[in-house]
N, C-alpha and C positions, 0 to 999 in steps of 0.2 A: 625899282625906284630910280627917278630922276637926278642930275645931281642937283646941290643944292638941298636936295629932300632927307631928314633926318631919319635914320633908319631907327628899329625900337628895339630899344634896350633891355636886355634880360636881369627884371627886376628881383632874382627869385636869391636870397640869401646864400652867398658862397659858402662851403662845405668847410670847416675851421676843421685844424689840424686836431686827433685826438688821438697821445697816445698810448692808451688803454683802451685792451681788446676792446672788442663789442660781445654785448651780452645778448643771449637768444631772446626772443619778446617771448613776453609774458602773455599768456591769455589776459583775453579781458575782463574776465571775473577777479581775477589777481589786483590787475590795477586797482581796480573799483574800491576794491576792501581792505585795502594793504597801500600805504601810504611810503612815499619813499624820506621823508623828511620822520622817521623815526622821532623819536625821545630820545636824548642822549641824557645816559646817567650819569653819576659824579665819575665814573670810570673812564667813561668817554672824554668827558673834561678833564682829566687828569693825560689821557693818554694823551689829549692833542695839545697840553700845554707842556707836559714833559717831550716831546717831539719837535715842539716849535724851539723850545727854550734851548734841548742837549742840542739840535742843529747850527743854531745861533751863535751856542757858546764856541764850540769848536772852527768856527767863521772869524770869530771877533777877538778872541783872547789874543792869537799870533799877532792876528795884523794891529790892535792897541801895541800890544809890545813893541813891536816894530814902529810903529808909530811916533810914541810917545817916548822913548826909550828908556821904557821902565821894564822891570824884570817881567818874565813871562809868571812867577809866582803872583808877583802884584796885580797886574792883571787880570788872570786868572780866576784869583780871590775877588776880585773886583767884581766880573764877570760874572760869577756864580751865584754874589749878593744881588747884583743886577737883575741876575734871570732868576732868582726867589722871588723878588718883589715884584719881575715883571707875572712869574708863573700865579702868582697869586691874582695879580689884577688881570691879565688875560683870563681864569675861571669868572673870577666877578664880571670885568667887564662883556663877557659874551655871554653868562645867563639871563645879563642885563638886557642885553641889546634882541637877544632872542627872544624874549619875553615882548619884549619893544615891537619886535617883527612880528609875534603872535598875536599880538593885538590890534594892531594896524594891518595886518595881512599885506606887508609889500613884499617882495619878490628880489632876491641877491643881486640887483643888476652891477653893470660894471662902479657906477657912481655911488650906491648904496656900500657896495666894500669898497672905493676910496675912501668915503667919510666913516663904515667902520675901520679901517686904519689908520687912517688922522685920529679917530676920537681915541684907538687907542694908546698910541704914540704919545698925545698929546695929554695925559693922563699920566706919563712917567716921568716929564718934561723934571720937574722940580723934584722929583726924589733922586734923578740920576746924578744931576747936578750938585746936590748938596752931599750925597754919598760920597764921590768920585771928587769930588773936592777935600773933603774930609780923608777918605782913603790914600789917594797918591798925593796928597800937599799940595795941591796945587790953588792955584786962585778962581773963583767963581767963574771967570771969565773965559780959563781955558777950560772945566771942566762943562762951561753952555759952551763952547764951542767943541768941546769931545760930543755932548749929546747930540750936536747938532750935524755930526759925522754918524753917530750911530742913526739919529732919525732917516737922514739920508740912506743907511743900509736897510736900516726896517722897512720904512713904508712899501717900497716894494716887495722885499722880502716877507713883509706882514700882508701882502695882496696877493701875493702866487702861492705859499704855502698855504693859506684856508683857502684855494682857488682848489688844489691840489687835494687836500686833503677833505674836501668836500665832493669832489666828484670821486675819489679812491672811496670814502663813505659810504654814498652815495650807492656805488655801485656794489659794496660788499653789503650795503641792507637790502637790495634787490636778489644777489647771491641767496641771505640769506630767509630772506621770504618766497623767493623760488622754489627754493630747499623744503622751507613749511608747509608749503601749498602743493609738491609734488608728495609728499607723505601720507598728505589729509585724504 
């Protein structure tokens, strides 16, 4: 190449960091018949709302405390009602939205879980607020401004933990369809 002459650029998708193992391939009879986006039962939702919630809470209670200079009990307590109400609306709101995805057939891209994390953030907005107002005494305005510290901890935290726990899934329903299909 001359100078002046644009050389060509290797358009082929860079290699993203992953890290959990890699898993042997499946034949192709496997794939075919065997679906990796499973059914999740109410167990399944339960375990990855109890996972999201106990990580959370043990993230959030210290640093509120510290915070807010309210006791670590207050908190705590706080915390707990918090992650009830969230634990309940995180099962509701992802059978919802799964259901939403099973019928439109779109695909988890990056922007599809921004906005499921916005929508589910944005779903707690007024319960946290009036709770956490009502629990520590405080006024409406500090308590939209505590949720508005915690939405800032979630939304991310609510994008990399079902990033996370959908490929760790993911790959344990492969595990364990690999498991069935080397039996059969």
């Amino acid at each position: 190449m001359g100078p002046g002459r644009a050389t060509s650029v290797d358009r082929r998708p860079s290699p993203s960091f992953d890290p959990l193992p890699a898993l042997p391939a499946l034949p192709a009879a496997t794939i075919r018949c065997c679906t990796m986006k499973a059914e999740k039962t109410l167990w399944d939702r339960v375990v990855h709302a109890v996972l999201f919630e106990g990580i959370a809470l043990c993230l959030c209670a210290p640093v509120m405390s510290y915070v807010l200079g309210k006791s670590l009990f207050d908190t705590g307590v706080l915390t707990i009602a918090l992650a009830t109400c969230a634990m309940l609306w995180n099962m509701l709101y992802n059978a919802m939205f799964e259901r939403v995805e099973k019928k439109f057939g779109f695909k988890r891209t990056v922007p599809v879980r921004i906005g499921h994390a916005v929508g589910f953030e944005g779903g707690l907005v007024l319960v946290v607020v009036l709770l956490a107002a009502w629990w520590l005494s405080i006024s409406y305005w500090d308590a939209f401004l505590l949720e508005m510290g915690l939405i800032a901890f979630f939304l991310p935290y609510t994008y990399v933990y079902n990033l996370v726990y959908d490929k760790v899934r993911e790959r344990l329903v492969r595990r364990s369809q690999a498991g069935r299909v080397s039996e059969a």
